[in-house]
MARSEFI-309955 format. One record per residue (C-alpha): residue in one letter; x, y, z. Coordinates in steps of 0.2 Angstrom, whole numbers, plus 5000, padded with zeros to 4 digits. Example, Ala and Ser with C-alpha at 12.3 -4.5 7.8 and 13.67 -1.06 7.14 Angstrom:
A506249785039S506849955036
end
This chain:
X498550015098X499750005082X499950165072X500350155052X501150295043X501150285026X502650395015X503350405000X501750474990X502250614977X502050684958X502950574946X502650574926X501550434916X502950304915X503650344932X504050264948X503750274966X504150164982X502750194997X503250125012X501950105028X502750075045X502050005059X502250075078X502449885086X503049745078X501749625071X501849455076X500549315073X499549275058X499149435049X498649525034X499449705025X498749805013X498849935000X497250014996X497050154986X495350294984X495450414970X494150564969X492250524966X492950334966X492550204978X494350134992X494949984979X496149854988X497749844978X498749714985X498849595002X500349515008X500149385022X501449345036X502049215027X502449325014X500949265000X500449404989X498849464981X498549584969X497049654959X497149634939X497149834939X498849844946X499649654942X501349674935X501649834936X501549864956X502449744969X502049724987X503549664999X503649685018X505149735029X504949635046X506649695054X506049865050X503949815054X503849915037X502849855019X502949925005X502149944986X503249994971X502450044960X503050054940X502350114923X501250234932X499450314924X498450454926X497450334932X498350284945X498250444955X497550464973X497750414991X498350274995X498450165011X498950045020X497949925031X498349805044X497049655047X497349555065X496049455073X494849595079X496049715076X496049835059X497049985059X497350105046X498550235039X498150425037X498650385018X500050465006X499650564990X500050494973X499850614957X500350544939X500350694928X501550784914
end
């Protein structure tokens, strides 16, 4: 069973930046898919990013060129930075790891944009 914990979450001001990290309990091996997701109130979970084992990235028009996903293998770590922050982009956010059967989720991290 591999856990995710997902930090890094916080109140930042419209402009602002923030790095989330999500770590794994095991290390990952084999071909395998990592993702940001976020879900805001009232709103439906939205996929924000994907970064594969061999390190291709995915993103969705909402967050393209503002938010970057990179992943950490010595650390089993991922992680999204995300810059020029919106009201809009407040809510929880996760992470997801897709292997085979397995899907496993985080418990998700908070992100408020406000002044």
């Amino acid at each position: 069973q591999v856990q995710l914990v997902e930090s890094g979450g916080g109140q930042v001001q419209p402009g602002g930046s923030l790095r989330l990290s999500c770590e794994a309990s095991v290390r990952i091996t084999g071909y395998h898919l990592m993702c940001w997701y976020r879900q805001a109130p009232g709103k439906q979970r939205e996929q924000l990013a994907d970064i594969s084992n061999f390190g291709t990235t995915n993103y969705a028009e909402s967050v393209k060129g503002r938010f970057t996903i990179s992943r950490d293998d010595a650390k089993n770590t991922i992680y999204l930075q995300m810059n020029s922050l919106k009201p809009d982009d407040t809510a929880v956010y996760y992470c997801r790891l897709v292997q085979g059967s397995g899907d496993y989720w985080g418990q998700g991290t908070q992100v408020t944009v406000s002044s």
